[in-house]
N, CA, C and O of each residue as an XYZ file, in Angstrom:
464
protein
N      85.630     78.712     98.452
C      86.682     77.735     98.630
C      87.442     78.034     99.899
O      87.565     79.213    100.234
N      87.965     77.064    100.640
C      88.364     77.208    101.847
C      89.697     76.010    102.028
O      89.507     74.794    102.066
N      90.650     76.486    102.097
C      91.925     75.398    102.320
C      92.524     75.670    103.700
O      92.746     76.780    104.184
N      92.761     74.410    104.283
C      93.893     74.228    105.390
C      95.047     73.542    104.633
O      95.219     72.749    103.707
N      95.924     74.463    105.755
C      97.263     74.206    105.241
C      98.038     73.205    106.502
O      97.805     73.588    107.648
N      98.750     72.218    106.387
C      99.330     72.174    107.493
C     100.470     71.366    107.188
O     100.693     70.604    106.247
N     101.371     71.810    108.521
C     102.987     72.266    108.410
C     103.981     71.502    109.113
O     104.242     71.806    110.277
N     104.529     70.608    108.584
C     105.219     69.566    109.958
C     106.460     69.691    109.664
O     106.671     68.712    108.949
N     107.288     70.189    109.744
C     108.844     71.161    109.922
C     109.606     69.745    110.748
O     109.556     69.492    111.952
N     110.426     68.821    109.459
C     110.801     67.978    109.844
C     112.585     68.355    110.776
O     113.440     67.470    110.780
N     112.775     69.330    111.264
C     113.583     69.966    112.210
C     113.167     70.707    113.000
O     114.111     71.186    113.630
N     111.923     71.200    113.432
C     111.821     72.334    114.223
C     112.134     73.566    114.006
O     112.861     73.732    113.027
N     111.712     74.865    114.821
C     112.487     75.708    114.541
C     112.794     75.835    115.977
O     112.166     75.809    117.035
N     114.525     76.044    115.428
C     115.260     76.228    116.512
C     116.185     77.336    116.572
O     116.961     77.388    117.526
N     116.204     78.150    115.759
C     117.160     79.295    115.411
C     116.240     80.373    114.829
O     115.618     80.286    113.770
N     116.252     81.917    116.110
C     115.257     82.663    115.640
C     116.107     83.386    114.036
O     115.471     83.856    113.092
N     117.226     83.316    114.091
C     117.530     83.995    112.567
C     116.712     83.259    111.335
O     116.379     83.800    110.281
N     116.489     81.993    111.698
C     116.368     81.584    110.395
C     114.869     81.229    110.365
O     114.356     80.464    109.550
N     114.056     82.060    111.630
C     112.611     81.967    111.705
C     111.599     82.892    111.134
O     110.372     82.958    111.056
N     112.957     83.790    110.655
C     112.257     85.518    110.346
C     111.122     85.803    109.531
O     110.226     86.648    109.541
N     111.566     84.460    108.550
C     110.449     84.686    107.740
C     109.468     84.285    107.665
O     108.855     84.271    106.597
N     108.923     83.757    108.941
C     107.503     82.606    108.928
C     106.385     83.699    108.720
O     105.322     83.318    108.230
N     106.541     85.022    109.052
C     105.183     85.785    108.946
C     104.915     85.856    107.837
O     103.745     85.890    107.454
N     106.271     85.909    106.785
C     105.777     86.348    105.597
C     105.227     85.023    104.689
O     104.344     85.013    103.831
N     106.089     83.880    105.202
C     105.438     82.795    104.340
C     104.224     82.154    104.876
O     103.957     81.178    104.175
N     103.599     82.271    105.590
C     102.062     81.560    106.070
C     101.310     82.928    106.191
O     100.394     82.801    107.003
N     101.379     84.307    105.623
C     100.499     85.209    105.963
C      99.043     84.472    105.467
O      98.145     84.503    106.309
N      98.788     83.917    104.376
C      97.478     83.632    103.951
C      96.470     82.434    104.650
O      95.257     82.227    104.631
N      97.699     81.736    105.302
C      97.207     80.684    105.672
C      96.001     80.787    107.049
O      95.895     81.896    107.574
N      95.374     79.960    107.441
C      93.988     79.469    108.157
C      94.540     79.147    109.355
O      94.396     79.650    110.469
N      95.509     77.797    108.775
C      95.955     76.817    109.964
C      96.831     76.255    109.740
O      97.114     75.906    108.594
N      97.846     75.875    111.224
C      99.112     76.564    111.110
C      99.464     75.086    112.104
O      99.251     75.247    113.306
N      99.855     74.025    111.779
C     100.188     72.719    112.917
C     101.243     71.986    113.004
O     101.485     71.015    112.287
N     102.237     72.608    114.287
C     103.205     72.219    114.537
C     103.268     71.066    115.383
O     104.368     70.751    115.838
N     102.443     70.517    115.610
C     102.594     69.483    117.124
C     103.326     68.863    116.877
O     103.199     68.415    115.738
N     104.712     68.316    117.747
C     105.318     67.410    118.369
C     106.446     68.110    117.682
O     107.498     67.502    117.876
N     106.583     69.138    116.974
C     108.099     69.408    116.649
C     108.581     70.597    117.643
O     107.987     71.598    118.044
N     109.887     70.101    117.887
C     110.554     70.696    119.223
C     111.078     71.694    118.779
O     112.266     71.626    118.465
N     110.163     73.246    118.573
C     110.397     74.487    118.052
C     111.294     74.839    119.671
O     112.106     75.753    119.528
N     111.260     74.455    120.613
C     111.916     75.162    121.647
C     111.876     76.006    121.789
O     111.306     76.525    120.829
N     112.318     77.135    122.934
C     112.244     78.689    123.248
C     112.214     79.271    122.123
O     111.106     79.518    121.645
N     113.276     79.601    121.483
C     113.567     80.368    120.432
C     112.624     80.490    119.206
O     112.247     81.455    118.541
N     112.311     78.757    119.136
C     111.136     79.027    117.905
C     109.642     79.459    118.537
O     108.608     79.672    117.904
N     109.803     79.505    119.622
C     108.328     79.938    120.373
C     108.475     82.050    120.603
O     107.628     82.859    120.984
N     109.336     82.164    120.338
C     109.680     83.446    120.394
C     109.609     84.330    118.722
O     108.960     85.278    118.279
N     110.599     83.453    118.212
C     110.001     83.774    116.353
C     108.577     83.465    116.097
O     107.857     84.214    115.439
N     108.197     82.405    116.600
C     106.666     82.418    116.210
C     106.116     83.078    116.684
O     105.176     83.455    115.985
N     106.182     83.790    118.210
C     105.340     85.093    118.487
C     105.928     86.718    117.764
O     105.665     87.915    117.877
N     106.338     86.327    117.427
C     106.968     88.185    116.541
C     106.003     87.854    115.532
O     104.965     88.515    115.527
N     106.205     86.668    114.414
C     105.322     86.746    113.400
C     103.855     86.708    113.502
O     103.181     87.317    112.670
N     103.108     85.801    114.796
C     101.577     85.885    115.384
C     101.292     87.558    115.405
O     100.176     88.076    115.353
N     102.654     88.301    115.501
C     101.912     89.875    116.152
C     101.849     90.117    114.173
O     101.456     91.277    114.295
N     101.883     90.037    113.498
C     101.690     90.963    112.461
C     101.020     90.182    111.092
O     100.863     90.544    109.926
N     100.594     88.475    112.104
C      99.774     88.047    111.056
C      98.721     88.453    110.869
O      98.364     88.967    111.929
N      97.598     88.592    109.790
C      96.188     89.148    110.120
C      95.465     87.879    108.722
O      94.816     88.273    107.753
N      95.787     86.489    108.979
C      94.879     85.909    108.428
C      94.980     83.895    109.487
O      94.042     83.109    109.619
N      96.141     83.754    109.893
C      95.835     82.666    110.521
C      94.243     82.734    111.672
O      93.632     83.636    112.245
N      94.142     81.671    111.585
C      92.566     81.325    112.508
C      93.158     80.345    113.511
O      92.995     80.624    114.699
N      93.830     79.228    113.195
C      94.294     78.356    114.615
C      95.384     78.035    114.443
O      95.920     77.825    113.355
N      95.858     77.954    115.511
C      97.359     77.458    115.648
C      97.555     76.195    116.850
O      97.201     76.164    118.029
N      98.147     75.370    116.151
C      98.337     73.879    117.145
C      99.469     73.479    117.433
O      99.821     72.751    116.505
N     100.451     73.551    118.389
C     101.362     73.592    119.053
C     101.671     72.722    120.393
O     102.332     73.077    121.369
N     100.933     71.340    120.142
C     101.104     70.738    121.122
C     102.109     69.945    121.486
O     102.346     69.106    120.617
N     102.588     69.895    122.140
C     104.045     69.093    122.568
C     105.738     69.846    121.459
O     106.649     69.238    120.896
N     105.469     71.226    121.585
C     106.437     71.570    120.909
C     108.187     71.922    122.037
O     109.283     72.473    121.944
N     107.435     71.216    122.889
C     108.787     71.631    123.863
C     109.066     73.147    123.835
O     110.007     73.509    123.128
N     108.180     74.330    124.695
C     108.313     75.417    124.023
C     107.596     76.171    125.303
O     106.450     75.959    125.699
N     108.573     77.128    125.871
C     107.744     78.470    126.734
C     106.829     78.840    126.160
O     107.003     79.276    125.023
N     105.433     78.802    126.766
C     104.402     79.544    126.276
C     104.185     80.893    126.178
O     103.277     81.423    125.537
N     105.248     81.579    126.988
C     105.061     83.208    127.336
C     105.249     83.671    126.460
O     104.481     84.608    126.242
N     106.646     83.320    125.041
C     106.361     84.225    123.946
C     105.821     84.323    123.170
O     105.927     85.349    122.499
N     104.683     83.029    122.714
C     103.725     83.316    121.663
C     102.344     83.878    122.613
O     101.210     84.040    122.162
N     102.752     84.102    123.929
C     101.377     84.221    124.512
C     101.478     85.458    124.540
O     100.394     86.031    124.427
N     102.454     86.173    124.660
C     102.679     87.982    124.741
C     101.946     88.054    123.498
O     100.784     88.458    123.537
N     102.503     87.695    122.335
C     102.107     88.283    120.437
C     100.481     88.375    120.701
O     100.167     89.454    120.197
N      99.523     87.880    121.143
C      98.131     87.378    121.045
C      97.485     88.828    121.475
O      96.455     89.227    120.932
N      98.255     89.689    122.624
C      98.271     91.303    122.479
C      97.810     91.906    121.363
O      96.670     92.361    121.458
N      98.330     92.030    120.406
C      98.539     92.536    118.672
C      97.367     91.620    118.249
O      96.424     92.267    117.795
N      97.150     90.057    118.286
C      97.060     89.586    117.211
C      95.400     89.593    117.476
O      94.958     89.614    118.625
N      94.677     89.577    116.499
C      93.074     89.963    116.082
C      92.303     88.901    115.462
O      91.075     88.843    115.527
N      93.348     87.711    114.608
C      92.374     86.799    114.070
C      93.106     85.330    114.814
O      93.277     84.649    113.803
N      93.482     84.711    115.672
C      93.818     83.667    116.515
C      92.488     83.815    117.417
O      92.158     84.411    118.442
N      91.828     82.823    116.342
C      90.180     82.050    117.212
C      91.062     80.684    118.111
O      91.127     80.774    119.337
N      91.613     79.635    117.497
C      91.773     78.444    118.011
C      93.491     78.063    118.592
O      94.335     77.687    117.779
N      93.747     78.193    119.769
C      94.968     78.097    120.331
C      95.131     76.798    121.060
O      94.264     76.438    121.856
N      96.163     76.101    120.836
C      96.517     74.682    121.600
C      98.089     74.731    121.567
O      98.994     74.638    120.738
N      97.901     74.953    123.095
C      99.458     74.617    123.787
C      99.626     73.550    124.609
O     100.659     73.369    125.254
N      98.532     72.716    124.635
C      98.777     71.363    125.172
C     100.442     71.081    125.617
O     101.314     71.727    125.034
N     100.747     70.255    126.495
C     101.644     69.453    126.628
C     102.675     70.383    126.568
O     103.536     69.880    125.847
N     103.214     72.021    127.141
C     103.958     72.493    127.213
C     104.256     73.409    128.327
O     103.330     73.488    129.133
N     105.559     74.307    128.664
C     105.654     74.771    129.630
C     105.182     75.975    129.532
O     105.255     76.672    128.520
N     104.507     76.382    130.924
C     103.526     77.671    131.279
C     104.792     78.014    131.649
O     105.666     78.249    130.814
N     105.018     78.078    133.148
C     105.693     78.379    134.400
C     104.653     79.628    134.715
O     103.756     80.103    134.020
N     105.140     79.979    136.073
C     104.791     80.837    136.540
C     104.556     82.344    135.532
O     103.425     82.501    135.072
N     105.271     83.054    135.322
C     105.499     84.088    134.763
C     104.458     83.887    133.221
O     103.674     84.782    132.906
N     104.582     82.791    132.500
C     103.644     82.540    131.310
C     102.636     82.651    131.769
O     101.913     83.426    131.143
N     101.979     81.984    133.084
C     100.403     81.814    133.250
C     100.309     83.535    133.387
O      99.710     84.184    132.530
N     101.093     84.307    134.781
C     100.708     85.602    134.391
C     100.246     86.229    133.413
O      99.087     86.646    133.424
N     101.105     86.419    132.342
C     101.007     86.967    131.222
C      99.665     86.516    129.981
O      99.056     87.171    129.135
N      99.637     85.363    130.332
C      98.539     84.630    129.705
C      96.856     85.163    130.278
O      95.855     85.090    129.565
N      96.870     85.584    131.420
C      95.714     86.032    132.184
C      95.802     87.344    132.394
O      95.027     87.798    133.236
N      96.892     88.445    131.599
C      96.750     89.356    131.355
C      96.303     89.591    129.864
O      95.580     90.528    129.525
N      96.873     88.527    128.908
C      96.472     88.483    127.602
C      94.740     88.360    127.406
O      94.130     89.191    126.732
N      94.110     87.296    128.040
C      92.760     86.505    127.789
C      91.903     87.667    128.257
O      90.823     87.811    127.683
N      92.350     88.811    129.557
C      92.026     89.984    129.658
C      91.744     90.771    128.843
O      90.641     91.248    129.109
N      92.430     91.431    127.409
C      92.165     92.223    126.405
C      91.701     91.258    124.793
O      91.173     91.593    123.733
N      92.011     90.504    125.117
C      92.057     89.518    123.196
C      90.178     88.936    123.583
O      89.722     88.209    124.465
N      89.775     89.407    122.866
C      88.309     89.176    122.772
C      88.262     87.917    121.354
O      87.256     87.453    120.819
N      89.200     87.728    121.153
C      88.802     86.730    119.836
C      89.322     85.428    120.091
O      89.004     84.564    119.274
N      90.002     85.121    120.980
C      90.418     83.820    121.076
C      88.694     83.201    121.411
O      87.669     83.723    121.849
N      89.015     82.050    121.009
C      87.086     81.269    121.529
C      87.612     79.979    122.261
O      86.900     79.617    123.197
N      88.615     79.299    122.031
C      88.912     78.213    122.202
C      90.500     78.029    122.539
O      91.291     78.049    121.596
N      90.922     77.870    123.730
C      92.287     77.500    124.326
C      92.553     76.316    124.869
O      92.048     75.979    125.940
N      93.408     75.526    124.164
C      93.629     74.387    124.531
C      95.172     73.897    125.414
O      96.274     73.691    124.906
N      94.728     73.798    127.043
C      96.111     73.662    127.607
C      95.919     72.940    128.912
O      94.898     72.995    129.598
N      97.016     72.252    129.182
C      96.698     70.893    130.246
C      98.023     70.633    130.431
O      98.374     69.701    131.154
């Protein structure tokens, strides 16, 4: 048996206090799809603390979340099971793409990155 889960957070996350607990509540989950909710910096920053200590998500979809890519792109360091990544429609900047092409450097498991 095999379930996707998916997650449309009719506010976003916008406050890392009250993001703390996303690792613990989606640890089991597959797949993880936020698109179009405006998690902004902060929720792109809680969502990379919890990416570092998940060990069962497989993809994560994050397109148009209005959201720096650099802090869920640092977590991908740590993280071992993120096969399918989509950051579509969001901001790199300079400093993210760095970090992102230092990441794709060591993470042997990503297969599929989706960004434009």
């Amino acid at each position: 048996f095999f379930f996707f889960f998916f997650f449309q957070a009719e506010d976003g996350i916008r406050d890392v206090e009250r993001s703390r607990g996303l690792g613990d509540v989606y640890k089991r989950q597959k797949l993880l799809c936020l698109n179009g909710n405006g998690i902004g910096d902060l929720g792109g920053e809680a969502l990379g603390e919890a990416l570092k200590n998940n060990r069962s998500l497989v993809e994560l979809h994050l397109r148009s979340c209005s959201v720096k890519v650099i802090g869920i792109v640092r977590s991908l360091k740590a993280n071992r099971t993120l096969e399918v990544l989509n950051l579509n429609d969001n901001m790199i900047e300079v400093e993210g793409g760095k970090v992102l092409c230092e990441v794709l450097k060591v993470n042997r498991v990503i297969t599929k990155f989706v960004l434009k």
